[in-house]
TORMARVEX-111279 format. One record per residue (C-alpha): residue in three letters; x, y, z. Coordinates in pm, whole numbers, plus 50000, padded with zeros to 5 digits. Example, Ala and Ser with C-alpha at 12.3 -4.5 7.8 and 13.67 -1.06 7.14 Angstrom:
! residues 2
ALA512304955050780;SER513674989450714;
! end
This chain:
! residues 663
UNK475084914547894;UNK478654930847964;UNK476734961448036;UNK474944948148363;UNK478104933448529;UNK478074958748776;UNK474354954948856;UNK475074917448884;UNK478054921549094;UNK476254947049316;UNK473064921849342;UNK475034892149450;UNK476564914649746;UNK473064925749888;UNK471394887549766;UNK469614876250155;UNK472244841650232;UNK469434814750177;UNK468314826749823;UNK472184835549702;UNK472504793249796;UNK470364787049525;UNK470174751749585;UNK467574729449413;UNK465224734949698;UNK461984747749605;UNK461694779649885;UNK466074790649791;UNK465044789349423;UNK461594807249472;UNK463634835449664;UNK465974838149406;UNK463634843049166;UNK462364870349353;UNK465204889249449;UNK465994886649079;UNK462414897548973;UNK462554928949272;UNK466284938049170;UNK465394942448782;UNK462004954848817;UNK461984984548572;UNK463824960548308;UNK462124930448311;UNK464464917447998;UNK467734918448218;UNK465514897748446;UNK464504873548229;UNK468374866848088;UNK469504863748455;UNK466694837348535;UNK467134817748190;UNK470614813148242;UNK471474809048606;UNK470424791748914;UNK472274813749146;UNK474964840449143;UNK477284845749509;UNK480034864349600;UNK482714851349828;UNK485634849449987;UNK488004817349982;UNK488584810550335;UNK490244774750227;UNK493754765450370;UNK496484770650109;UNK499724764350054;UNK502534786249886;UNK503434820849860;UNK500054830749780;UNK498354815250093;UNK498344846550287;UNK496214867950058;UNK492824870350015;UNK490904855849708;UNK487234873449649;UNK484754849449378;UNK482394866549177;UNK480194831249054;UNK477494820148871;UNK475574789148933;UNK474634767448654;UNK472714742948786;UNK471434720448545;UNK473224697448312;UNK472424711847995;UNK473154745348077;UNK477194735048024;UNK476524737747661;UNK476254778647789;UNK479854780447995;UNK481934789347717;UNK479634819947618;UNK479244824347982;UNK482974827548012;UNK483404851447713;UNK480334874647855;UNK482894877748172;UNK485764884047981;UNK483954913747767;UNK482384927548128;UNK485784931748254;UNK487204944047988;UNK484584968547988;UNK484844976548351;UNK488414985548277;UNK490104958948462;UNK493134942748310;UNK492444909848137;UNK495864906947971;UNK497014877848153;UNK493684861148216;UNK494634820248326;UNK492254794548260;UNK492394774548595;UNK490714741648700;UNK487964746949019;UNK486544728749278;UNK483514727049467;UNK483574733849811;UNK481374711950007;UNK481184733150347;UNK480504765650220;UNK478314749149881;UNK480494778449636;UNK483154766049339;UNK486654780249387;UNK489444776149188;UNK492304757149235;UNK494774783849246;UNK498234768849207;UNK499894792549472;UNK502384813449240;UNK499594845249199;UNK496664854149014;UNK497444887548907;UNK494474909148880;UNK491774884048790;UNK491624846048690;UNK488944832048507;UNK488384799648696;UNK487184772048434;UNK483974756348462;UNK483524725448685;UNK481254698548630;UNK481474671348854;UNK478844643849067;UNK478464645249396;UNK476104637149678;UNK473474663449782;UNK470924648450019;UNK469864678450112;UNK468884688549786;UNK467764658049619;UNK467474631949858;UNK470424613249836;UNK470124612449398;UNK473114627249219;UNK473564661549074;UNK475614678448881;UNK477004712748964;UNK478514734848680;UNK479384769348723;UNK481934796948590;UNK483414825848812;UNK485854848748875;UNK488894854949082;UNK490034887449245;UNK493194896049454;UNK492124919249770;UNK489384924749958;UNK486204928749733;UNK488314946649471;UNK486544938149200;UNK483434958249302;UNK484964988349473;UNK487104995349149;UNK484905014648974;UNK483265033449270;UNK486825039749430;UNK488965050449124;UNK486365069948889;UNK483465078049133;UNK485885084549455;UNK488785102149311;UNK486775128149100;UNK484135130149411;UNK487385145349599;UNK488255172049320;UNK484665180249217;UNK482955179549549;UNK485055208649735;UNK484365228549416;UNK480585220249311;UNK479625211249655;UNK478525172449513;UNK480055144449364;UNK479855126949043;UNK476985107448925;UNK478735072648838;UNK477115055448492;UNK478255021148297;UNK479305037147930;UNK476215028147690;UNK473275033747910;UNK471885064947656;UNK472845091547947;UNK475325121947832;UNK478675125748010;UNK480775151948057;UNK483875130548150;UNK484565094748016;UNK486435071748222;UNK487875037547973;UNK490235014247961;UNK493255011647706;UNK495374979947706;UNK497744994347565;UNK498885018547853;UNK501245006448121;UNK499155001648420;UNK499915031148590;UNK499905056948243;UNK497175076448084;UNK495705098447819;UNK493885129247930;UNK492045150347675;UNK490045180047764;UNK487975190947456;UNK484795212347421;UNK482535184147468;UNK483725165847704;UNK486585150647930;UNK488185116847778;UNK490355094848028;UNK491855068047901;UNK494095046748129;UNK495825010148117;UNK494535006048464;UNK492905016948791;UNK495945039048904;UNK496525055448566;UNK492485063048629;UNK493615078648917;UNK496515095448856;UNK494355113448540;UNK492235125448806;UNK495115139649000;UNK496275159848697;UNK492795166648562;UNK492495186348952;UNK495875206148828;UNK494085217648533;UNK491395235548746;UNK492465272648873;UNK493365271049154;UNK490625296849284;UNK487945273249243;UNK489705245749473;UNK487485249349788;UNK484935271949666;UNK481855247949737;UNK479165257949465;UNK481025265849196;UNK478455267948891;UNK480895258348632;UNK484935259448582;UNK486575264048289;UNK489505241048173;UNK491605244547886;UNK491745220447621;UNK494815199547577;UNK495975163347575;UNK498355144847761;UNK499845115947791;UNK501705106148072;UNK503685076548278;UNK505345072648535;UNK509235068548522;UNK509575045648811;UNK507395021549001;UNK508385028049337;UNK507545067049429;UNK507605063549813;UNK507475087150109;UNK508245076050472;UNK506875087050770;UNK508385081951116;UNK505435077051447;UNK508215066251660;UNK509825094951780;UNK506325115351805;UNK503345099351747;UNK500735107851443;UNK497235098551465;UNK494805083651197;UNK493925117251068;UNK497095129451033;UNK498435097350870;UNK495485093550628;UNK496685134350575;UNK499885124750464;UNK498475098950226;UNK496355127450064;UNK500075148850029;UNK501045120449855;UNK498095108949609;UNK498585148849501;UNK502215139849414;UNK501005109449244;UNK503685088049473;UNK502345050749534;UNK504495036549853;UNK503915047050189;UNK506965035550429;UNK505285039050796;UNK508035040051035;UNK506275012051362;UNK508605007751609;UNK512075019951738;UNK513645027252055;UNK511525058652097;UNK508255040952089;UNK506565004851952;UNK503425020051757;UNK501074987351635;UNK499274965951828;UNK500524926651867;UNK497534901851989;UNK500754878452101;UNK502544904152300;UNK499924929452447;UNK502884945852686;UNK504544960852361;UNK502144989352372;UNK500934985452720;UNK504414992052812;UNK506385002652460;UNK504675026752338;UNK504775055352607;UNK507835070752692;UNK507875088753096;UNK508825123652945;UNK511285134052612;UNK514375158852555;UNK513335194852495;UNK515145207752207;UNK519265198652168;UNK521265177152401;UNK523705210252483;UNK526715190652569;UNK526465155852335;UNK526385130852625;UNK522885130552748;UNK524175140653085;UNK522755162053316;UNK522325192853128;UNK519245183952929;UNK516105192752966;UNK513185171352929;UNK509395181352932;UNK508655156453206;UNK505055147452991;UNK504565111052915;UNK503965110352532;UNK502925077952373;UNK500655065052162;UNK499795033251927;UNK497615019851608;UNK494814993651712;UNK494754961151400;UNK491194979051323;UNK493275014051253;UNK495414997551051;UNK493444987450848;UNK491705012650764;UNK494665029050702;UNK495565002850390;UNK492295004650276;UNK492385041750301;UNK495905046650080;UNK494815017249844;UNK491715040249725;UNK494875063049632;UNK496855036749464;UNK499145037049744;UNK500985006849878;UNK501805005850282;UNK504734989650349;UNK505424988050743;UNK508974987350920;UNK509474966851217;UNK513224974351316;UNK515114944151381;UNK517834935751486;UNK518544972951626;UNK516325005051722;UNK515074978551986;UNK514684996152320;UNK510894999452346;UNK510394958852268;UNK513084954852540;UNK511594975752757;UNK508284951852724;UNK509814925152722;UNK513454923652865;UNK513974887952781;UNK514474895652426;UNK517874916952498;UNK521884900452599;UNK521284911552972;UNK517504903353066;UNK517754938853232;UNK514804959253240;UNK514954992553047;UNK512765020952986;UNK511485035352668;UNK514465057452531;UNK513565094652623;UNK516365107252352;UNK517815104451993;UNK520415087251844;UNK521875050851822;UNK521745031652140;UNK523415000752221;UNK520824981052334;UNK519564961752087;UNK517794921052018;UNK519944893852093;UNK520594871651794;UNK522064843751997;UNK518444834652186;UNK516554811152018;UNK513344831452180;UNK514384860951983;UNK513284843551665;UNK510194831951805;UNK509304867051907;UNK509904883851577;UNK508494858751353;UNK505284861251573;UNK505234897351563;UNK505834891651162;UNK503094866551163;UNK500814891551252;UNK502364918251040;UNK501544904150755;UNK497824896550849;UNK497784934750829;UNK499554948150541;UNK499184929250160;UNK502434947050060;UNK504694924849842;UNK508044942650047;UNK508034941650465;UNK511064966350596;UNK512684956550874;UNK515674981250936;UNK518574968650997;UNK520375002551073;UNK522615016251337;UNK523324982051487;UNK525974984551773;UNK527474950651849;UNK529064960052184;UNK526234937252423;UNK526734910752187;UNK530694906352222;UNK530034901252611;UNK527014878652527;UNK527644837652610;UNK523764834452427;UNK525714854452116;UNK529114835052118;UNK527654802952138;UNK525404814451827;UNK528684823851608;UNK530584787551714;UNK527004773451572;UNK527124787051254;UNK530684789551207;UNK530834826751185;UNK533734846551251;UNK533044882351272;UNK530824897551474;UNK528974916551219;UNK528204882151063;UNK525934878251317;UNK523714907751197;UNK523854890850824;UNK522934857150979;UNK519754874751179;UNK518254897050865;UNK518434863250630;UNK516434839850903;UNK514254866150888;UNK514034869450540;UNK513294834450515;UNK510464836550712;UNK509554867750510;UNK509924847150182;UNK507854812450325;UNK505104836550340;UNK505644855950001;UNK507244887350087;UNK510024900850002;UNK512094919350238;UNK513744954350267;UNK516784968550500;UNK518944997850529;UNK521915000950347;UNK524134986550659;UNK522194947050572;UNK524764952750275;UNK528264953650517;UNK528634913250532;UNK526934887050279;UNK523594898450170;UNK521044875349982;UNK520804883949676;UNK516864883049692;UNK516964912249953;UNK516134950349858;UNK518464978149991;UNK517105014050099;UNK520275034850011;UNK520515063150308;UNK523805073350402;UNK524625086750044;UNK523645068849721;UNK526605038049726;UNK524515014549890;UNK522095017749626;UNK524445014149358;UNK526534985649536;UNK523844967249542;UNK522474967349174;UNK525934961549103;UNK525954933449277;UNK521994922349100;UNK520214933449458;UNK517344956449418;UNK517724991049588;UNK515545019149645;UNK517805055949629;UNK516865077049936;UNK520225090950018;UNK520065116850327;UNK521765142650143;UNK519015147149900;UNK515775126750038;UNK515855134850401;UNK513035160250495;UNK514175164950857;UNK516705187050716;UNK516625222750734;UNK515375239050415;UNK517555269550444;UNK520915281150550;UNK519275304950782;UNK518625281651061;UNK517795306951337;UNK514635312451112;UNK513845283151073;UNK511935253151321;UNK514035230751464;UNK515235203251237;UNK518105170951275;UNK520665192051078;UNK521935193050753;UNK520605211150449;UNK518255200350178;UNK516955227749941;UNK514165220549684;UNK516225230049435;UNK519195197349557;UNK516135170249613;UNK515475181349214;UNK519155179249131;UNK519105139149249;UNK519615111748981;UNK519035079249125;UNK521035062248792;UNK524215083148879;UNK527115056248818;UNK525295031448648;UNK524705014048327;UNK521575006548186;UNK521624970348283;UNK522304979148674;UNK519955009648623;UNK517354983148630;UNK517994970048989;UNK516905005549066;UNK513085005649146;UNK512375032749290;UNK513255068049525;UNK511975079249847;UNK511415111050080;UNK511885105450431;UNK510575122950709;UNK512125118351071;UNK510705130951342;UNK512715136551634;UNK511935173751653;UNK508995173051477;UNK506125168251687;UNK503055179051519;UNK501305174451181;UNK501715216251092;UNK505465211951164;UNK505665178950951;UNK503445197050608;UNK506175224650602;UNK509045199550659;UNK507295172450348;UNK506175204450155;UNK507545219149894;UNK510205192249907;UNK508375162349855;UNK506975175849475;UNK510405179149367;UNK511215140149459;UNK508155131149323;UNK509045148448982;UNK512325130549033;UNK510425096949052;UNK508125101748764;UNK509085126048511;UNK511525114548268;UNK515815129448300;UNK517035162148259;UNK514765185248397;UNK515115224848413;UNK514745231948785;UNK513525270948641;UNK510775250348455;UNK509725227648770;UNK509805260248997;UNK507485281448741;UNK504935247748753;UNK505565252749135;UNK504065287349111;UNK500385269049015;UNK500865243749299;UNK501455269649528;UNK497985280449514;UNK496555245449542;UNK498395243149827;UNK497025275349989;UNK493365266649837;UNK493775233550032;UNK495285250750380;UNK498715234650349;UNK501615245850573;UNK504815247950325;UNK508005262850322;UNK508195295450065;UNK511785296850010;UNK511885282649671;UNK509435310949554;UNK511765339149694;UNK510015348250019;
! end
């Protein structure tokens, strides 16, 4: 039976409404029966099993009110109907048939809960009766067998309803598993080479294969096994991303000639094994759509960059003074009005003072993501194991939400979208009650959007100078009894993390949340050198190392600047992003609090996707060696491994930065 979960998973999707009820009336069961009957056709046993033992089999989604952290996520049910009373005596071996399918279709089953479920009269489905602190990867719900009243059914007599089912986290994850991590990923490395895709089969159905795709429990969930013998290609991962991220190394193995070819009759790879994990959790690479704007293209581009890398957090850069880039149902004037700026500087301000001797290109430039682009951006990066986490800058890097809506800032005064760089002074004011209002509604909706477990909301470059002259902002601090003014910015990010943590997030900020009392729940992104980060896991905070001097990518990448584009400043070779160690200073214990490292890419002068590959590129490989490979790395090793990514990257039509390979 484990062998036609998929098949049973697929046929509850495409089941017509009124035969996937499966009610006791006679025309539902009929239609069952022959959607069952059409479905199995060509194996008439499988058909026979399904009608013996069900009455029904549905997928859907929990649209119940919850309560708890877990009430904004969405809960998919895989279930099967057993309808009649004596087919209880079948839920146990019912339940155990489910447990060996998923095991079989490689998803985790290690922490499997046994959880009480309910029948839900409105929609006629049994749910569980999740208990609001997470579900992991899959629950097994436990069979319910209760009476209630079905008139429709049975004119007003009692029946029983039994059923079992399962319980996935995310949108229909449970079916797209298979087709996104083995059939997806290796459709992307085989199909530029062969011209087609892989043909997807459950293991056991008498067909040869040339790779295997299985599950090992005991591999972290993001490690794997590769083995490449004469026979045949073995992957054997601890979970969906490991899957993936044997692909990605299984596409290093081919030469790098045959990358684009098309129709490729056959490649040859050499036989090896590896085993590999990943040294940190948190591999992440930020993009910033403020200064210029990047379309969906471009942005889904950058999550291909990274699924090569093997890096699993995407940190998209939303709003800041330059430009507010997603769409808010509750405030439509933050893009009608915030995200286009009248016309930006052309190249340096000459004198430092934004005075009169810029330049400016006098074009509007603007830009914004629709809710319907954004998600299909998360879906789009979760097929590559990658996590978005958005950034919605608060309380600073405010000018285009002021400029929408002017009520928000100390003054009421009406700006315009900032046409330059750098910190400006004009920022929310923390003393208005309304400011609250309007961030936790723009958070609201945030989080409708993005699953992420961490929501980044700045917290940088925070001048206080509108807030000493503020009444709103004084009478705030007499309120709470605070007594410097930088208390205020402290009192702002924990209301907000509040709110994050009511809905189960956790939240992120710049190093500068750390100036001041910090919760200890919040996570620190260490940028202006690597003390915030180790401050903070001092101190028991979690921190994320991205210190400018060795993880910004706006940097120049050579000390020859007048060959170079235009970049912020500073210098970052490939060879000092290698150099970093993120667990500089630390012992083991507060090495812990360290979850991850990240790239970041600014764009003030970078205003198109070509510009932004050779800034990321080769740059970003380096951090993401940094991120998974284990301490104590030769840098003449890592740049001789470069040599065979270099010609991936020219197979694939990458713009990147040749320094590193003496040109």
């Amino acid at each position: 039976m484990p062998s036609v979960f998929s098949e049973l998973s697929q046929f509850a999707r495409n089941l017509p409404p009124e035969a996937a009820a499966a009610l006791k009336r006679a025309r539902n069961k009929e239609r069952y029966r022959a959607a069952v009957e059409r479905t199995w056709r060509n194996r008439p046993e499988v058909a026979r099993f399904v009608l013996a033992h069900t009455n029904g089999i549905y997928i859907a989604k929990d649209e119940r009110p919850r309560k708890g952290p877990d009430r904004h996520r969405d809960w998919w049910v895989f279930g099967i109907y057993l309808d009649d009373a004596a087919a209880r005596t079948e839920v146990d071996a019912w339940q155990s048939v489910l447990l060996q399918a998923l095991n079989a279709e490689g998803l985790s089953v290690d922490d499997l809960r046994f959880l009480p479920a309910k029948w839900d009269m409105r929609t006629r489905k049994l749910f569980p009766e999740l208990s609001g602190d997470g579900a992991g990867e899959a629950v097994v719900a436990a069979p319910w067998a209760a009476r209630h009243r079905e008139e429709e059914a049975s004119r007003g007599l009692d029946i029983v309803k039994c059923a079992v089912c399962l319980v996935f986290e995310d949108t229909e994850r449970a079916w797209a598993l298979l087709e996104k991590v083995r059939g997806a990923a290796l459709d992307e490395v085989l199909r530029p080479i062969f011209g087609r895709g892989a043909a997807v089969r459950a293991s056991g159905d008498g067909q040869q294969a040339q790779v295997f795709v299985v599950r090992d429990s005991a591999l972290g969930p993001e490690a794997y096994r590769l083995t490449v013998a004469p026979e045949c290609v073995r992957i054997e991962a601890g979970g969906p991303a490991g899957a993936f991220y044997a692909v990605q190394t299984l596409r290093q193995l081919i030469p790098a000639a045959a990358l684009g070819a098309g129709n490729a009759a056959a490649v040859e790879l050499p036989c090896a094994t590896i085993e590999d994990a990943p040294r940190m959790g948190y591999r992440g690479a930020m993009l910033d759509v403020c200064r210029h704007f990047f379309t969906v293209e471009e942005v889904k581009a950058m999550l291909d960059l990274m699924a090569l890398h093997k890096l699993n957090v995407f940190h998209w850069h939303l709003t800041d003074d330059q430009g507010w880039r997603i769409a808010i149902d509750r405030y439509p004037e933050l893009t009608r009005v915030g995200s286009v700026r009248r016309r930006t500087l052309i190249g340096r301000d000459p004198g430092g003072e934004y005075d009169e001797t810029c330049r400016y290109d006098e074009t509007p430039h603007g830009g914004f993501y629709t809710k319907e682009q954004i998600r299909d951006v998360v879906a789009y990066a979760a097929e590559r194991g990658i996590t978005v986490i958005p950034e919605i800058e608060f309380p600073g890097h405010a000018v285009a939400a002021l400029a929408s809506c002017p009520w928000l800032s100390c003054t009421g005064e009406q700006y315009e979208v900032r046409q330059t760089w750098d910190i400006d002074d004009r920022v929310f004011c923390p003393g208005k009650e309304t400011t609250f209002e309007f961030i936790e509604g723009v958070l609201a909706e945030v989080l409708e959007l993005f699953p992420s477990e961490y929501i980044h909301i700045g917290g940088d470059e925070c001048p206080m100078t509108f807030w000493q002259k503020c009444p709103h902002c004084a009478a705030r601090m007499r309120s709470e009894g605070l007594t410097e003014w930088r208390q205020l910015q402290n009192y702002a990010t924990a209301r907000v993390e509040r709110f994050l943590n009511a809905h189960g997030r956790r939240l992120i900020g710049w190093d500068e949340i750390l100036e001041g009392d910090v919760t200890p729940t919040a996570t620190i992104m260490s940028w202006r050198g690597a003390a915030g980060g180790v401050r903070a896991a001092r101190q028991g905070n979690r921190a994320i190392m991205s210190p400018s001097e060795y993880c910004y990518l706006d940097y120049y990448q050579s000390e020859d600047r007048d060959a170079e584009p235009l970049a912020w400043g500073g210098y970052v070779s490939v060879a000092k992003s290698y150099s970093f160690d993120p667990f500089a200073d630390l012992t083991p214990e507060q090495q812990r609090c360290i979850i991850g490292v990240q790239g970041n890419l600014w764009t003030e002068y970078i205003a198109d996707w070509a510009h932004a590959q050779y800034m990321l590129l080769p740059r970003l490989a380096a951090l993401a060696e940094v991120a998974w490979s284990p301490a104590g790395g030769a840098y003449d090793d890592f740049r001789g491994r470069m040599e065979r990514m270099r010609r991936e990257y020219d197979a694939c039509g990458f713009r990147y930065a040749e320094h590193m390979f003496g040109e």
